[in-house]
C-alpha positions as CSV (number, residue, x, y, z in Angstrom):
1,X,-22.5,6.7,-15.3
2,X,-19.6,8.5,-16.9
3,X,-16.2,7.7,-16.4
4,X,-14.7,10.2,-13.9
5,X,-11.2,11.8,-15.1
6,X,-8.7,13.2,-11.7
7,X,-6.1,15.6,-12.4
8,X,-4.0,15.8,-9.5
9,X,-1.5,18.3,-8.9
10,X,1.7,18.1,-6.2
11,X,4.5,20.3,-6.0
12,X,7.1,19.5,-3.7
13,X,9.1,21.4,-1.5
14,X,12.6,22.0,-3.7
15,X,14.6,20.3,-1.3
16,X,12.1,17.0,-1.4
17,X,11.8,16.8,-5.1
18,X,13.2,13.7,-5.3
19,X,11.5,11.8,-2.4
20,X,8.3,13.0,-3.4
21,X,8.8,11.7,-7.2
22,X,10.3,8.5,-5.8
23,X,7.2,8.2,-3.3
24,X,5.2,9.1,-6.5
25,X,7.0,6.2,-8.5
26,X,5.8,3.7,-6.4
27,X,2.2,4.5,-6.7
28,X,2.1,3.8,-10.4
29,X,2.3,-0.4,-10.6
30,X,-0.5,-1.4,-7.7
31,X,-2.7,1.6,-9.1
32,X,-3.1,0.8,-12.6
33,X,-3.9,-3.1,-10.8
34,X,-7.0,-2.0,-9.6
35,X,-10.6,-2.6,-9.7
36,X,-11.9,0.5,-12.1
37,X,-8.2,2.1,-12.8
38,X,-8.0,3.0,-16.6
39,X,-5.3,5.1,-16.8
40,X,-3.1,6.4,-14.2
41,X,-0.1,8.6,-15.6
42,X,2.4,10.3,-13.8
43,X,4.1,13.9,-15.6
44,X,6.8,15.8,-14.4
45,X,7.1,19.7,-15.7
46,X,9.6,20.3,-18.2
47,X,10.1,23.9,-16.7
48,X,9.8,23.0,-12.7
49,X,11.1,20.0,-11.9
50,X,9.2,20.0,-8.0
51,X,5.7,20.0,-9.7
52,X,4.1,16.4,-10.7
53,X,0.5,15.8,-12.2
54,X,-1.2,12.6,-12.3
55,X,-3.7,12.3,-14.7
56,X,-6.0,9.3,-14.1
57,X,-9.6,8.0,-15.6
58,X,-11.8,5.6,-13.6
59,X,-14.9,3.4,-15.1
60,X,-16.4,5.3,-11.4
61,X,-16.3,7.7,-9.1
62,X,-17.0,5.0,-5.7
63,X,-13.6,2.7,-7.2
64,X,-11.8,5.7,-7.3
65,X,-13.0,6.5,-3.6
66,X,-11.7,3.1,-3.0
67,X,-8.5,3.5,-4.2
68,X,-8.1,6.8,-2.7
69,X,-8.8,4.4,1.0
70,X,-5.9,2.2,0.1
71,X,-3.3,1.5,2.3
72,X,-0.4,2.3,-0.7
73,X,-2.0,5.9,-0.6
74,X,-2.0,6.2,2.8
75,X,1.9,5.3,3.2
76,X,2.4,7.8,0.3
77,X,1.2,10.5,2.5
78,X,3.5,9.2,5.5
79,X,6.2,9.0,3.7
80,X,5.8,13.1,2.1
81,X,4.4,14.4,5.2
82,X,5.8,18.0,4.8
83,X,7.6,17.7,2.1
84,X,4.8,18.6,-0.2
85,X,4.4,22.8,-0.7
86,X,0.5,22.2,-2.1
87,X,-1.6,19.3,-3.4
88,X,-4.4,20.1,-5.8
89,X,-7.3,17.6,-7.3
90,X,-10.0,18.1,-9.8
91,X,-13.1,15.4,-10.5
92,X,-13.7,16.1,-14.0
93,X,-16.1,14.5,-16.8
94,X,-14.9,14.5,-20.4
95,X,-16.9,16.5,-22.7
96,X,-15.8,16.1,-26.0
């Protein structure tokens, strides 16, 4: 099976731009530890500060299910609960 490539999209809420990143931060170090993680790089836009993108490759799609059950995931979300505007994610495969 292919590797599986997530591009993951948050923008805050402009008065939670800094939580969120901070919140964001802490993801980064217990991620890249785990079973299957290959990359997991957090960007900032130059232009809006309040919108983050993870881009992140996985040897599979199930250890990235796993790490998206993780307990480190789950406090993220606790943590930003409403102070994220919108979240988007895309499962891609690289093609060329």
């Amino acid at each position: 099976m292919k590797s599986l490539t997530i591009v993951a999209n948050i923008i805050a809420n402009s008065d939670k731009i800094d939580l969120v990143k901070q919140e964001l931060l802490k993801l980064i170090e217990i991620t890249r530890a785990e079973e299957g993680c290959i990359n997991y790089d957090l960007h900032q836009d130059n232009e809006n500060p309040a919108h983050f993108m993870f881009y992140e490759n996985w040897t599979s799609r199930e250890l990235w299910q796993t790490h998206m059950a993780n307990q480190h995931l789950a406090d993220y979300m606790a943590a930003t609960e409403g102070c994220v505007a919108s979240f988007t994610l895309n499962e891609m495969t690289h093609i060329g």
